[in-house]
C-alpha positions as CSV (number, residue, x, y, z in Angstrom):
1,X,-66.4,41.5,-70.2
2,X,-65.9,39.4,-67.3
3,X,-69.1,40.9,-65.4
4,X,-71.0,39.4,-69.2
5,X,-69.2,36.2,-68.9
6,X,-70.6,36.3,-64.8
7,X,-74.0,36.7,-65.9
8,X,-74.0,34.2,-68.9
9,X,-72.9,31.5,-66.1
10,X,-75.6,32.2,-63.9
11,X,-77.7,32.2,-66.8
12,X,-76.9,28.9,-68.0
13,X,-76.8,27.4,-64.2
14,X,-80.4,29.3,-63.9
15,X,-81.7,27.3,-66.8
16,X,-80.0,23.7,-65.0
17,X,-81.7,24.3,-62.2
18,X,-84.9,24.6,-63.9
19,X,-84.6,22.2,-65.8
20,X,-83.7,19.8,-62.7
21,X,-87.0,21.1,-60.6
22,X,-88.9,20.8,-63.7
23,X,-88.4,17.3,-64.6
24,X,-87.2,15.9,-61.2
25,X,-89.1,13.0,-60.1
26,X,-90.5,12.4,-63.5
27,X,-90.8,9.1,-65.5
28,X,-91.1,10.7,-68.5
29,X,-89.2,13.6,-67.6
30,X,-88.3,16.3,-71.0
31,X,-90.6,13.6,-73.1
32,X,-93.7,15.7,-72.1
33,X,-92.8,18.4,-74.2
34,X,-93.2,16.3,-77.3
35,X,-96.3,14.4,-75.7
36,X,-98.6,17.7,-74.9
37,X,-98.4,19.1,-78.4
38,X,-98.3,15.8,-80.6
39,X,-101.5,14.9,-78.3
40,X,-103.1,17.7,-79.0
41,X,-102.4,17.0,-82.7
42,X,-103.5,14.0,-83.1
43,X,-107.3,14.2,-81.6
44,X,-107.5,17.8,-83.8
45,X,-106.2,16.2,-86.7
46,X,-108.8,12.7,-86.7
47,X,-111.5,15.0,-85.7
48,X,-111.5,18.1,-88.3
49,X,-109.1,16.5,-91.3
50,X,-112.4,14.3,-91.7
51,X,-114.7,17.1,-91.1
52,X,-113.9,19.3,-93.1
53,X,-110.8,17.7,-94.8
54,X,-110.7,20.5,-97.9
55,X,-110.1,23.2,-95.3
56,X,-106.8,23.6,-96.4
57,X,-103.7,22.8,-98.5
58,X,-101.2,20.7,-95.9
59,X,-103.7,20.8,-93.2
60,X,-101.2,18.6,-91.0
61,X,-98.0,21.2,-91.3
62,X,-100.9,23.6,-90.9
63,X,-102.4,22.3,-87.8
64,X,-99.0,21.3,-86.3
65,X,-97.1,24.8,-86.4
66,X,-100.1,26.1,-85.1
67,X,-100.3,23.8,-81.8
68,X,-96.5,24.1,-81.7
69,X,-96.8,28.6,-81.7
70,X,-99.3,27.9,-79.5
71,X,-97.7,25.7,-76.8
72,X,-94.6,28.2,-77.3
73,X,-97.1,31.2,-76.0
74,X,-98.5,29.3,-73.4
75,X,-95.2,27.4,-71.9
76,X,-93.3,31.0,-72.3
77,X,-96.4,32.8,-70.7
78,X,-96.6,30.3,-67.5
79,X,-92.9,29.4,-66.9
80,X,-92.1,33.3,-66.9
81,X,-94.6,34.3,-64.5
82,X,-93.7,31.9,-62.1
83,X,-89.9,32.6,-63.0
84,X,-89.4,34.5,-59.4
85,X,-92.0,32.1,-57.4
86,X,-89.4,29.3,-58.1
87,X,-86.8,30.8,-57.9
88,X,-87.7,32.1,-54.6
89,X,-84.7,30.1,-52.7
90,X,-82.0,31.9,-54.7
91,X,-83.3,35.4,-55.4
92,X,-84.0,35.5,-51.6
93,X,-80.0,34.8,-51.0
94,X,-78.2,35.7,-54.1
95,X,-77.3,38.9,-55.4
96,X,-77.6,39.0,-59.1
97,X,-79.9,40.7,-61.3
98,X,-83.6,39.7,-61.1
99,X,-84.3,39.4,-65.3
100,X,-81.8,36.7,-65.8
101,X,-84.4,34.3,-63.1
102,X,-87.2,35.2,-66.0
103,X,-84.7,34.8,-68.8
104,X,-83.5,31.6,-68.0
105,X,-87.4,30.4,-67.7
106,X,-88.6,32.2,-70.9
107,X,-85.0,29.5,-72.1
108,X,-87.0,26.3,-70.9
109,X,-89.9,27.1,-73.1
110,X,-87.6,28.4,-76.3
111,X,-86.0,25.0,-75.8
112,X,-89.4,23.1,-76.2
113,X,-90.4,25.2,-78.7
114,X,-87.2,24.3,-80.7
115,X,-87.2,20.7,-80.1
116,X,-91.0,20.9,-81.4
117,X,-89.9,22.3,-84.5
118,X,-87.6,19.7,-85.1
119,X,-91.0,17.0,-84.8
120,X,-92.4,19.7,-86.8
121,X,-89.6,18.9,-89.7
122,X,-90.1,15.2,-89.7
123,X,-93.5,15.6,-90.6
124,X,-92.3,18.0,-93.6
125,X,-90.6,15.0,-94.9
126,X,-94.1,13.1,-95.6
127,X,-96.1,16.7,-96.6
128,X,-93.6,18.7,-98.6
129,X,-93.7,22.6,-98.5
130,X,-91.8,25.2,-100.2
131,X,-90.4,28.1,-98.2
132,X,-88.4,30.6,-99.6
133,X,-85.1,32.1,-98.2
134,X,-87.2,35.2,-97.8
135,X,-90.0,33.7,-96.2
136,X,-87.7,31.7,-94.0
137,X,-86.3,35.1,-92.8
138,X,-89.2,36.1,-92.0
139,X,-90.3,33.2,-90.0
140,X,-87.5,33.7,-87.7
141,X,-88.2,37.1,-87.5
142,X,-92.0,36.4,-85.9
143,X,-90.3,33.7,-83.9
144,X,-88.0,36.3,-82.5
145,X,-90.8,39.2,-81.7
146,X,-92.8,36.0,-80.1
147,X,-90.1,35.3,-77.9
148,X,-89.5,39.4,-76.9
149,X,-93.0,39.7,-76.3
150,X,-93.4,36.5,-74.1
151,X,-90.8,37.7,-72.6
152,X,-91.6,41.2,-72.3
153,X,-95.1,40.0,-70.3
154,X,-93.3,37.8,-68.0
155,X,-91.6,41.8,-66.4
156,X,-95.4,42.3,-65.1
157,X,-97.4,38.4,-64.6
158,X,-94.1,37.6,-62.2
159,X,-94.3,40.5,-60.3
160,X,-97.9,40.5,-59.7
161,X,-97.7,36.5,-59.3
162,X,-96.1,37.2,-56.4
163,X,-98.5,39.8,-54.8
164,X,-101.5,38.1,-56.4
165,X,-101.7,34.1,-56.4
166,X,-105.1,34.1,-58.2
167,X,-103.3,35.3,-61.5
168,X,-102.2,31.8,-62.3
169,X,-105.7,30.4,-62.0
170,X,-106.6,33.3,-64.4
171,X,-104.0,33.1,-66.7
172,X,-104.9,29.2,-67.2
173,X,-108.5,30.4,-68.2
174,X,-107.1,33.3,-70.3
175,X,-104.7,30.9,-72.1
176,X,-107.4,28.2,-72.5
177,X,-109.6,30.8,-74.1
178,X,-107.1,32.1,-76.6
179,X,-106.7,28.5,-77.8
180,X,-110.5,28.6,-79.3
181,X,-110.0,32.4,-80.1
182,X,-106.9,31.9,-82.7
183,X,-107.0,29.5,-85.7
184,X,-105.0,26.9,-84.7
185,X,-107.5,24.1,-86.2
186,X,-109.7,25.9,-88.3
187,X,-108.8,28.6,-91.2
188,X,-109.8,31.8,-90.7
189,X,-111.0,32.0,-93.8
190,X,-113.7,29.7,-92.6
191,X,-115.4,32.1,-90.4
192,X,-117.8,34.8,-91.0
193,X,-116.8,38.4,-91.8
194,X,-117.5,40.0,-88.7
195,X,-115.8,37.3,-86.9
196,X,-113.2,37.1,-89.2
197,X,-112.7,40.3,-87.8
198,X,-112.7,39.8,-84.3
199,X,-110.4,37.3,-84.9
200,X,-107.7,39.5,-86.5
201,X,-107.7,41.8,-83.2
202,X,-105.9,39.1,-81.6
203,X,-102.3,39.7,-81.9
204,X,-101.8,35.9,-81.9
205,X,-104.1,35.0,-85.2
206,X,-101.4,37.5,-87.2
207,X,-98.4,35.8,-86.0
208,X,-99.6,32.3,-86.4
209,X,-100.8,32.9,-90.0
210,X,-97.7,34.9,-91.1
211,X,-95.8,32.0,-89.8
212,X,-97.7,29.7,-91.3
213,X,-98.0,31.7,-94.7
214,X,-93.9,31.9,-94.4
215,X,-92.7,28.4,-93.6
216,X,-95.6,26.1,-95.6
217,X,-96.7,28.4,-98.8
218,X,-93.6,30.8,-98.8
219,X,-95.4,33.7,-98.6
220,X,-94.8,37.0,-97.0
221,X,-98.0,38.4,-95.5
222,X,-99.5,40.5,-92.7
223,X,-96.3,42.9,-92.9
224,X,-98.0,45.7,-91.6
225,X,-99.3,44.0,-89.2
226,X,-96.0,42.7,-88.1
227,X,-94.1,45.5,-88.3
228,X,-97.2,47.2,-85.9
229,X,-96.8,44.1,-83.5
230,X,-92.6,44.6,-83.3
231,X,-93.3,48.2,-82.3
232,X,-95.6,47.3,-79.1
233,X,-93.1,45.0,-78.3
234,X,-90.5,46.8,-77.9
235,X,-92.7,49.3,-75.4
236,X,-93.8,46.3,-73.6
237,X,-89.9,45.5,-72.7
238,X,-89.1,48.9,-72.2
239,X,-92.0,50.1,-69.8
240,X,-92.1,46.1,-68.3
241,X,-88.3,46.3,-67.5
242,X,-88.7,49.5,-65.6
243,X,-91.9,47.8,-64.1
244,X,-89.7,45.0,-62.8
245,X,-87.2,46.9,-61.9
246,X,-89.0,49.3,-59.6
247,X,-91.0,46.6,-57.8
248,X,-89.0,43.6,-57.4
249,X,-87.4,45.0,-54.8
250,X,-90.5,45.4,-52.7
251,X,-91.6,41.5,-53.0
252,X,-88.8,40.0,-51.0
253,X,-91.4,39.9,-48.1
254,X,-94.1,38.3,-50.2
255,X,-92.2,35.0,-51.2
């Protein structure tokens, strides 16, 4: 018990400190994370609300949750791969275990995500949906396999950060890439079949529309899909744990 309580300290310290070398000499500081995605929002929502305006039912919930999932991906996907770079000065003197350095930078972006969510329910006051308790359930349930399978990535992308400096330059193409490749502003339904299809290969595309079916229409959809998704997460933390395990021993040097 005390060795949980030892760890959940650290944790919480862990996230302090990032949050302090995050925002430190910032004018805006923790108002960026609302700035990026509400941005991004508002050029994608002038642009294609009067373009094609009869896309789809609540196209501004629509467009929102999908820039919010999105920035939740990309902010978990950066700040996890760099979770050992910057904590270099403490790994390198302190003895703790290694995945609480990534957990507590997979926690910065779960925070943003969170607070984004709450913009997100402002807006719901304007643009009423109708959830159900099921579908609610369900929401939280992708949000929890999103978070596990950021998290899950960030055992490899740190450990090869480290080794490999070029990955972050990649990673920013990769994740500017799979903004165009998911609906996020446009409905899948909009696309050609055999895109349509392509489309659908990318993990992404299911949880965003699932989420999106869930929390505006109340729907439950992409189940199988889903459940298929929660199943290579859970081998991505189990074979990325042993990953991290067995390497980040090795890196010290590499810092």
């Amino acid at each position: 018990m005390e060795t949980f309580h030892n760890k959940k300290d650290l944790l919480i310290e862990l996230v302090r400190t990032n949050f302090k070398l995050r925002y430190n000499n910032s004018v805006l500081g923790f108002l960026w994370v609302l700035i990026k995605p509400l941005m991004t929002f508002v050029v994608l929502y002038f642009v294609f609300s009067n373009f094609k305006g009869g896309w789809v039912e609540n196209y501004q919930i629509y467009l929102l949750l999908g820039i919010i999932i999105y920035y939740f991906v990309n902010d978990g996907v950066v700040y996890g791969m760099k979770g050992l770079l910057q904590m270099a000065h403490i790994v390198l003197k302190v003895n703790f275990p290694r995945e609480i350095a990534l957990a507590s930078s997979h926690i910065m972006a779960t925070i943003n995500f969170v607070v984004n969510l709450f913009i997100l329910a402002l807006f719901v006051v304007f643009n009423p949906i109708s959830p159900t308790f099921g579908s609610m359930i369900y929401f939280v349930v992708i949000c929890i396999i999103l978070f596990f399978g950021i998290y899950g990535l960030s055992f490899f992308t740190s450990i090869i950060l480290v080794k490999l400096r070029d990955l972050e330059h990649v990673t920013g193409l990769v994740m500017q890439l799979l903004f165009y490749a998911t609906p996020i502003f446009y409905p899948v339904d909009a696309l050609p079949a055999v895109m349509k299809k392509l489309v659908f290969l990318n993990p992404l595309t299911i949880l965003i529309q699932s989420a999106r079916d869930a929390l505006i229409y109340g729907k439950i959809t992409y189940t199988r899909g889903i459940f298929i998704i929660a199943i290579l997460v859970v081998v991505l933390l189990i074979v990325g744990t042993l990953f991290f395990r067995k390497n980040v021993k090795r890196i010290a040097e590499k810092f």
